[in-house]
N, C-alpha and C positions, 0 to 999 in steps of 0.2 A: 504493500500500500504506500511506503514513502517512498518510491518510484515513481508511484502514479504524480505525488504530488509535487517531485521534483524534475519533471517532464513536463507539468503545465507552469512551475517557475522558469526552464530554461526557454520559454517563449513568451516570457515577459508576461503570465500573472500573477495575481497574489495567489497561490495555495492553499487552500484550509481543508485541513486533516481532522473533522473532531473526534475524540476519544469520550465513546458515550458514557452516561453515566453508568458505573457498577466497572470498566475496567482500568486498567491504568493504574493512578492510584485511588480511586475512588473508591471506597467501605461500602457504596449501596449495593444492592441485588440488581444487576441489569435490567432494565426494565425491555427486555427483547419482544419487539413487534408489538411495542405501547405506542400508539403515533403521536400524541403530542409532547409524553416528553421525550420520546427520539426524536421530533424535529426541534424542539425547543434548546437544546443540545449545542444541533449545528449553527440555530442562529445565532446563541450567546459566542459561539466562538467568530462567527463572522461579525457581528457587531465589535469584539474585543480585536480582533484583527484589522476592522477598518479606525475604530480609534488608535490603535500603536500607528499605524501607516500614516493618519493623521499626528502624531505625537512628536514623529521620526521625519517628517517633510517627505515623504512622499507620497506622488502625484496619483491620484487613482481617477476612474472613471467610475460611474455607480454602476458599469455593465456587468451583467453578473450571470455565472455558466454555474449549473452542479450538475453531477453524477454519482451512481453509488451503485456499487454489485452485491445480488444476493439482501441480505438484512441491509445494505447501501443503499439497493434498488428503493425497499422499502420505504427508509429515511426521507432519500431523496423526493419520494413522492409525496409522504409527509410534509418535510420543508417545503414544498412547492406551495401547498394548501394554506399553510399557515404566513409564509410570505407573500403570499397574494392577499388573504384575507386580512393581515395588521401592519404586513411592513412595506408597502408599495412606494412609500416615500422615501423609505433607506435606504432601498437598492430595486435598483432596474433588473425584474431577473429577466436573460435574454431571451435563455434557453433550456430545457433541461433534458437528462437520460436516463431514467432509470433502468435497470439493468436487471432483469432476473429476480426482481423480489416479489416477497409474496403479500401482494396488496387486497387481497381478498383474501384475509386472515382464516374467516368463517370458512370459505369454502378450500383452504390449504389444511387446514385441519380435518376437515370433512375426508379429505383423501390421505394425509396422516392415520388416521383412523381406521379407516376401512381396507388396510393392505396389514397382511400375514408377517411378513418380514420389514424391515429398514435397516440402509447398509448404515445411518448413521442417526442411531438412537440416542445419541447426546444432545440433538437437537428439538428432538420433540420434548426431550426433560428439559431441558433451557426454557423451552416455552411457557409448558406447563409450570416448572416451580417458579418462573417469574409470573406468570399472571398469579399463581398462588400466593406470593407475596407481595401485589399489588393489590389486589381484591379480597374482601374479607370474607366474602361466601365460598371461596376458592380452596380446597382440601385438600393438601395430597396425600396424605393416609389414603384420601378416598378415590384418588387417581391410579396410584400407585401399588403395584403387589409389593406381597414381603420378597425378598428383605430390602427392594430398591427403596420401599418407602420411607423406611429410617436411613439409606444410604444417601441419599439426593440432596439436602441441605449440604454433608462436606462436600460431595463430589462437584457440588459447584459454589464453592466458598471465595473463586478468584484465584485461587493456587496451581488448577490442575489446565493440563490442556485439551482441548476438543481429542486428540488419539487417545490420553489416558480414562477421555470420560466415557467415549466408546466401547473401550476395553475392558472397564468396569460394567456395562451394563450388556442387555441381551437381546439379540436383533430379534428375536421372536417376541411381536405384539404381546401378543395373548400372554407369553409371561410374565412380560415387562408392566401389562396395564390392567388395570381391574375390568376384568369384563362386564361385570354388574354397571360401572361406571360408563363402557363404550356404549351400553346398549341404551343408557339411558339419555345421554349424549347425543344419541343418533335418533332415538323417536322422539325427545322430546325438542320441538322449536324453540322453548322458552328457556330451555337450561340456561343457569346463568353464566357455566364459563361457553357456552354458545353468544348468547346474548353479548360480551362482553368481547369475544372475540368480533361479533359485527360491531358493536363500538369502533374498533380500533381499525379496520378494514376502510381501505380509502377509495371508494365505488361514489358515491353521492358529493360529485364534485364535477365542474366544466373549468379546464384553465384557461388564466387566458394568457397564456405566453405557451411558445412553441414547445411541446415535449414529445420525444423520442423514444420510443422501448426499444430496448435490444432483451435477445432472448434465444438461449440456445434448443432448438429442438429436439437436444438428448441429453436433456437438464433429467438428472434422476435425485435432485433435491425438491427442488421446486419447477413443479408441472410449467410444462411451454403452454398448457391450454389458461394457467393465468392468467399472463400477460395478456391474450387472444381476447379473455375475456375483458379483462380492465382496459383493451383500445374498444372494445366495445361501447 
């Protein structure tokens, strides 16, 4: 990632890399695929970035590009909504790309759900114990089988990495998740980590500046039929 952003410095822009909350040094629980405070994130950092540039004497333009892959794609599409809807005086956004994320939360989980296997089940626990620790109706006893469900809190404390978290847990569903939990999940419309997952889903939105999807159609993270949907 500090490639990326040292590739759009050697052609003359400003860069901004934010580091969301819960990694880096930050003590919170990442709030993964929360969208307002993942975009909330990137703006504080481009606001803090366009006062240093102000600070330092240089010269900017308010013309403003983002991009993000995967949980970036995401972001990006977050930030777009929320710099459209409060910051259109701070910054001109030009353009934007999001990249492979999963912006129909509800319907990325609906397909998390409903398959036997995942080659990388550290990401559907990321998901889950953060909305768990975001929302007070959110259980993971009650998500979770033994013994992952007392494992999940260290296994994602900030210490470990995505291979070890994998490696700790078990590509088989059905072992990994309470079934009582998927079936209810899946008939009930109103469940609340349903419900909350369409909160966070960026679908009920018209931009009004240029944006771009890319999207690979042998994503075996995140379905290419999202993206299809969300230019929809």
């Amino acid at each position: 990632e500090g490639m990326a952003g040292a590739l759009g410095a050697s052609i003359g822009f400003v860069s901004c890399l934010p580091d969301y909350l819960g990694l880096g040094e930050s003590k919170k629980v990442h709030p993964y695929l929360l969208s307002s405070l993942s975009a909330s994130t990137s703006i504080d950092l481009l606001i803090a970035a366009k006062n240093y540039c102000q600070e330092q004497g240089i010269t900017l333009t308010n013309d403003l590009f983002i991009c993000g892959y995967s949980e970036g794609g995401f972001v990006t599409m977050a930030t777009q909504i929320m710099l459209e809807a409060s910051y259109g005086t701070q910054f001109n956004l030009k353009a934007s790309a999001p990249m492979a994320g999963p912006y129909n939360v509800e319907a990325t989980a609906d397909g998390l759900l409903s398959v036997d296997t995942y080659s990388s089940p550290a990401l559907i626990g990321f998901i889950l114990y953060s909305y768990s620790k975001y929302y007070n109706d959110i259980d993971i006893k009650e998500i979770f089988n033994a013994p992952y469900d007392t494992q999940i809190p260290s296994l994602f404390d900030g210490t470990k990495d995505l291979a070890t978290i994998n490696s700790s847990l078990t590509t088989d569903m059905t072992a990994l998740l309470n079934q009582i939990f998927v079936s209810d999940f899946n008939d009930n419309t109103n469940h609340s980590l349903r419900t909350h997952f369409r909160e966070n889903s960026l679908l009920s939105w018209n931009p009004k500046s240029p944006i771009r999807l890319y999207h690979s159609m042998e994503d075996e993270i995140v379905p290419y039929s999202v993206s299809v949907n969300a230019q929809a």
